[in-house]
C-alpha positions in Angstrom: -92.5 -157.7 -64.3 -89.2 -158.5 -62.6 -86.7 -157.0 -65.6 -85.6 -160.0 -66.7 -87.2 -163.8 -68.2 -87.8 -166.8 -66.0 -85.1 -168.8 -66.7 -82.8 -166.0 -65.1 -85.2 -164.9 -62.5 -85.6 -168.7 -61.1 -81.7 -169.1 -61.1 -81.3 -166.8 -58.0 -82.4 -168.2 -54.7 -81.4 -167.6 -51.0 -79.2 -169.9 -49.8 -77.3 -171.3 -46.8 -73.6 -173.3 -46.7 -71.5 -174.4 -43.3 -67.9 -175.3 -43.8 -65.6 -177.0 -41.2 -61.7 -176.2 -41.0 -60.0 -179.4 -40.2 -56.1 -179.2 -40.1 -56.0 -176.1 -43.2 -58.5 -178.6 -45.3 -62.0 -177.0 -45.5 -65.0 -179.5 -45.4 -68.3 -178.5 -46.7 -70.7 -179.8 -44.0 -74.0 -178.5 -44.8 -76.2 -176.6 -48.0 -79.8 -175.5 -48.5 -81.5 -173.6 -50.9 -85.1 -172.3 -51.3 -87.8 -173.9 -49.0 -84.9 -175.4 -46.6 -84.3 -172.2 -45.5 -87.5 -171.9 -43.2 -86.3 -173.8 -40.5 -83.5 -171.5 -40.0 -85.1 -168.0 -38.8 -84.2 -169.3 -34.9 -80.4 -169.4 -33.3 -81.0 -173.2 -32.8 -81.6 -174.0 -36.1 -78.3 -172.1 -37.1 -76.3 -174.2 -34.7 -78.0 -177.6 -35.6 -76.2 -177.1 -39.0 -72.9 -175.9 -37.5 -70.1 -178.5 -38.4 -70.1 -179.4 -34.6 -73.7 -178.8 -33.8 -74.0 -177.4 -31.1 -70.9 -178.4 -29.0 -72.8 -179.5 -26.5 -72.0 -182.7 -24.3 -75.1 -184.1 -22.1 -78.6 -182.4 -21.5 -77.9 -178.8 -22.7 -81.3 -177.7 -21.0 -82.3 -177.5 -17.3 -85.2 -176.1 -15.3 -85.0 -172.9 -14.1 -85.3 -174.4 -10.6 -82.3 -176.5 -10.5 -79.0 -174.6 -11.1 -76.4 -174.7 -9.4 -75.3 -172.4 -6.3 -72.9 -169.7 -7.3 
């Protein structure tokens, strides 16, 4: 049904890589294939797997009555 036999057809699955630039040396920081993928349809869970997270220092969250003035 898909064209082609199941050896082939299993081969190609979506996947997901991060890689870091360091100095002009690139790290691979991060892979997933297949099921791994799931957790990944937010924006979070894209910058959870960044090389630096999410370059946040401290409590990145705060209630919506207790910003600052200005």
């Amino acid at each position: 049904m898909t064209g082609t036999d199941v050896p082939t057809y299993v081969r190609d699955r979506p996947g997901v890589s991060a890689f870091e630039l360091i100095d002009g040396a690139v790290y691979h920081s991060y892979s997933s294939y297949a099921r791994g993928l799931d957790g990944l349809w937010g924006m979070y869970q894209w910058l959870d797997r960044a090389p630096k997270g999410r370059n946040e220092t401290g409590i990145w969250w705060r209630h919506h009555d207790r910003y600052g003035k200005g």
